[in-house]
Chimera marker file (.cmm) of the C-alpha trace (Angstrom):
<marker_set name="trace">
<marker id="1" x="-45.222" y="29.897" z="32.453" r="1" g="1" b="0" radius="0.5"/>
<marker id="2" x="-42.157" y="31.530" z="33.466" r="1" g="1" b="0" radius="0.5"/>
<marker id="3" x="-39.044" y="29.506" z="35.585" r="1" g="1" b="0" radius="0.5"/>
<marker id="4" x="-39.524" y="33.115" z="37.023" r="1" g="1" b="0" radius="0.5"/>
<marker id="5" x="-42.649" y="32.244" z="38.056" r="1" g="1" b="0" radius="0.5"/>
<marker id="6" x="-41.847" y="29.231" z="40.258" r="1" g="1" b="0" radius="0.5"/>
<marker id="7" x="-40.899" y="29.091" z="43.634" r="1" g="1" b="0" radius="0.5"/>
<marker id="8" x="-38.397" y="26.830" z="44.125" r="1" g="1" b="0" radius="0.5"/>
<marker id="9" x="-35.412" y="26.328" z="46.785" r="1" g="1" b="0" radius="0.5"/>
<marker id="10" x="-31.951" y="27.268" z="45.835" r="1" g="1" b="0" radius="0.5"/>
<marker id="11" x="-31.162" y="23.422" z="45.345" r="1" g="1" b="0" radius="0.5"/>
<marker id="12" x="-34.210" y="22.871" z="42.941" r="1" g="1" b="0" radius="0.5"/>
<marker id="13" x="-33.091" y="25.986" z="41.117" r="1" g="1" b="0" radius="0.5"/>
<marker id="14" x="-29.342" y="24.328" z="41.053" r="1" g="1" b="0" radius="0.5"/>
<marker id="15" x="-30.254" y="21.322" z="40.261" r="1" g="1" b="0" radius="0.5"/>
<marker id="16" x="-32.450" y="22.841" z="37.098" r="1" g="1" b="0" radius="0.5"/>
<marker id="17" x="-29.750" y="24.980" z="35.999" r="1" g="1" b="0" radius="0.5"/>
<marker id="18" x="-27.294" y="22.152" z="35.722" r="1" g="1" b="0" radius="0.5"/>
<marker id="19" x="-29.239" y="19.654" z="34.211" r="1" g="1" b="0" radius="0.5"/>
<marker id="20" x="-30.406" y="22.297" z="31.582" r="1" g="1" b="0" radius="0.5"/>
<marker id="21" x="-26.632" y="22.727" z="30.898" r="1" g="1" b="0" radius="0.5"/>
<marker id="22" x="-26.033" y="18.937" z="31.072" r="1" g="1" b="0" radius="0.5"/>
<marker id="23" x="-28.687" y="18.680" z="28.373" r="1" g="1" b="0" radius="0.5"/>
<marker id="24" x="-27.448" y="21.302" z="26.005" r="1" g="1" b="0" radius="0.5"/>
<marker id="25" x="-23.747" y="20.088" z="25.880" r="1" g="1" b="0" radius="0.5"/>
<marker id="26" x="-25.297" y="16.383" z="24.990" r="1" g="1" b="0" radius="0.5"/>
<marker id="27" x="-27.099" y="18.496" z="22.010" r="1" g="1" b="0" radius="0.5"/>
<marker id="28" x="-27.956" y="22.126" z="20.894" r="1" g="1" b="0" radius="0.5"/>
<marker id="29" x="-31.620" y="22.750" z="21.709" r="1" g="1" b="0" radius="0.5"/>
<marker id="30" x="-31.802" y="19.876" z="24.146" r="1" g="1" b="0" radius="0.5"/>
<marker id="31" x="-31.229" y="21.493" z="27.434" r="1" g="1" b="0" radius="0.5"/>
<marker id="32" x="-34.284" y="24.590" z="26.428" r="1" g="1" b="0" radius="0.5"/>
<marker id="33" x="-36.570" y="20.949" z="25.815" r="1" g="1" b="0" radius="0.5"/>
<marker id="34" x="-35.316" y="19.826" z="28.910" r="1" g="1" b="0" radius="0.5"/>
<marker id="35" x="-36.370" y="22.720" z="30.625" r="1" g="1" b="0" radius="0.5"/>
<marker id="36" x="-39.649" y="23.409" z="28.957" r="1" g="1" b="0" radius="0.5"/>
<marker id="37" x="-40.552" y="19.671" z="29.906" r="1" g="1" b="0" radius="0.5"/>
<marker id="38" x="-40.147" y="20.477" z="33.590" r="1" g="1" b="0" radius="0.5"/>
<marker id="39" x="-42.376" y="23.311" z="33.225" r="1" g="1" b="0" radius="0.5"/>
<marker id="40" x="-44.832" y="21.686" z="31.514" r="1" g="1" b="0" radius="0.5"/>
<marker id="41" x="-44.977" y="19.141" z="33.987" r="1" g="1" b="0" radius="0.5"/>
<marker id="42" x="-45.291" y="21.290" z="37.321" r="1" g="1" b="0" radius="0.5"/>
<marker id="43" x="-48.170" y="23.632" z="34.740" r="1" g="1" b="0" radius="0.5"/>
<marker id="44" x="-50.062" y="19.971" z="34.363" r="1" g="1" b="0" radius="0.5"/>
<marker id="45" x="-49.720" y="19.121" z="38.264" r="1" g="1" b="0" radius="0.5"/>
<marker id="46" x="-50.878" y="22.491" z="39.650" r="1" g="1" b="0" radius="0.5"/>
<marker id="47" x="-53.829" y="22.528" z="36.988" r="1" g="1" b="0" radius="0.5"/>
<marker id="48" x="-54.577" y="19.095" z="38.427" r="1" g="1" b="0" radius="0.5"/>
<marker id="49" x="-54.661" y="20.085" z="41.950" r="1" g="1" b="0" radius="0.5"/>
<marker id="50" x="-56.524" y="23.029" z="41.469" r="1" g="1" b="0" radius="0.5"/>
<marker id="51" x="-58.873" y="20.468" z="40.018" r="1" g="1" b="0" radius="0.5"/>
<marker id="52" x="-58.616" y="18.077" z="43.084" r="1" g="1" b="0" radius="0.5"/>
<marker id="53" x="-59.321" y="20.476" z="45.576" r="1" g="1" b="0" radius="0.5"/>
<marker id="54" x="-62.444" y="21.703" z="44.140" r="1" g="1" b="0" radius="0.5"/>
<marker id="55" x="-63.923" y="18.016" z="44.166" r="1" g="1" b="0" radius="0.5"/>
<link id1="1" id2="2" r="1" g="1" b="0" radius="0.2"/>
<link id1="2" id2="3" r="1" g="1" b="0" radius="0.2"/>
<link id1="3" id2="4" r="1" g="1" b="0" radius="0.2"/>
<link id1="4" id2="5" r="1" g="1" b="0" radius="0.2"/>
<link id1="5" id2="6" r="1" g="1" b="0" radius="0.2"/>
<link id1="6" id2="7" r="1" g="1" b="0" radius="0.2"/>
<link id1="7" id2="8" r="1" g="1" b="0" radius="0.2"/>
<link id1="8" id2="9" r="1" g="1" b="0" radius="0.2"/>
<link id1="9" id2="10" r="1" g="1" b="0" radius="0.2"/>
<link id1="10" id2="11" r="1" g="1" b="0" radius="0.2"/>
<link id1="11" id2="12" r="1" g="1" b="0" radius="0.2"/>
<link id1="12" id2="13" r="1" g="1" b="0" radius="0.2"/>
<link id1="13" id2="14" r="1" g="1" b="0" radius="0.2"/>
<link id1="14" id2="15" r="1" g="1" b="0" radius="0.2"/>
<link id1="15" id2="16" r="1" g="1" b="0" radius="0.2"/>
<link id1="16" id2="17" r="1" g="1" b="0" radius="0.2"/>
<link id1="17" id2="18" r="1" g="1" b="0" radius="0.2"/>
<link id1="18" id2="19" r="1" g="1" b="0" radius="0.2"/>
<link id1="19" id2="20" r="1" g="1" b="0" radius="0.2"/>
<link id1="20" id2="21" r="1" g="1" b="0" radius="0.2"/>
<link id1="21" id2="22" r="1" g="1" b="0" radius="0.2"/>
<link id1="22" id2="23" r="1" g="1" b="0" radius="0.2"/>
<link id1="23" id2="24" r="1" g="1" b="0" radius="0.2"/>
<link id1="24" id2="25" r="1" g="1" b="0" radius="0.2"/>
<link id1="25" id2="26" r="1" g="1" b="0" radius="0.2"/>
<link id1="26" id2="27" r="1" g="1" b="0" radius="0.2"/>
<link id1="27" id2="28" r="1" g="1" b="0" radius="0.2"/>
<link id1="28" id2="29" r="1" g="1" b="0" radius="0.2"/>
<link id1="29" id2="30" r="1" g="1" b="0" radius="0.2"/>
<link id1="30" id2="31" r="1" g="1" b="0" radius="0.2"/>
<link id1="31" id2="32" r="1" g="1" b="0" radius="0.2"/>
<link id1="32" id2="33" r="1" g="1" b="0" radius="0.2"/>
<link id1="33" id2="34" r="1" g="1" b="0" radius="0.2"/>
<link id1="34" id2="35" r="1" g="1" b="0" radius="0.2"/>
<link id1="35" id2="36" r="1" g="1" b="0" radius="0.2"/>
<link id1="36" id2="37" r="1" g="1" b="0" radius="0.2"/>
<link id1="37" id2="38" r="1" g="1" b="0" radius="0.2"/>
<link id1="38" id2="39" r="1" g="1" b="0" radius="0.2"/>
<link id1="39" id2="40" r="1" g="1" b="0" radius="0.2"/>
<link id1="40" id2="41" r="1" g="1" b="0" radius="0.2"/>
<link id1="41" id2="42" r="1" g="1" b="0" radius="0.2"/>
<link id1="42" id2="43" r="1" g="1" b="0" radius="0.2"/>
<link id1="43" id2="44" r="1" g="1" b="0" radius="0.2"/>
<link id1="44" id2="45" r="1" g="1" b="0" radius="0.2"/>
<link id1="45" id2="46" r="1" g="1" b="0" radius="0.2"/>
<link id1="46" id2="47" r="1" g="1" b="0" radius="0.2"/>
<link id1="47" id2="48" r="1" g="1" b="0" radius="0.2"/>
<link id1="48" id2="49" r="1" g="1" b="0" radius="0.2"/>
<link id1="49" id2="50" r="1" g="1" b="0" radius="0.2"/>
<link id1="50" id2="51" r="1" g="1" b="0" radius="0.2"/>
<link id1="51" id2="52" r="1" g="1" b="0" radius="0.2"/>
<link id1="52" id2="53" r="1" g="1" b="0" radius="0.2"/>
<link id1="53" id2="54" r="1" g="1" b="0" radius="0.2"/>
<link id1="54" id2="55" r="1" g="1" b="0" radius="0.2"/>
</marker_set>
């Protein structure tokens, strides 16, 4: 998945952004983790909705 691919409102996307660049001045590599973690997580709660509403 893509950020791209999410809809999100401007303050989600802020919010993203800055705690992606939070992350990378703690440590180099950290903040792309940081970010691939979120989108892992929303990939593993839309999978599991499109699983709940098929129940």
């Amino acid at each position: 998945m893509n950020v791209s691919n999410v809809t999100a409102i401007e303050e989600v996307k802020f919010d993203l952004e800055n705690g992606e660049r939070f992350y990378e001045l703690q440590k180099h590599g950290l903040g792309v983790y940081f970010r691939d973690c979120i989108i892992t997580n929303i990939e593993l709660l839309c999978g599991n909705l499109s699983v709940n509403n098929s129940l």
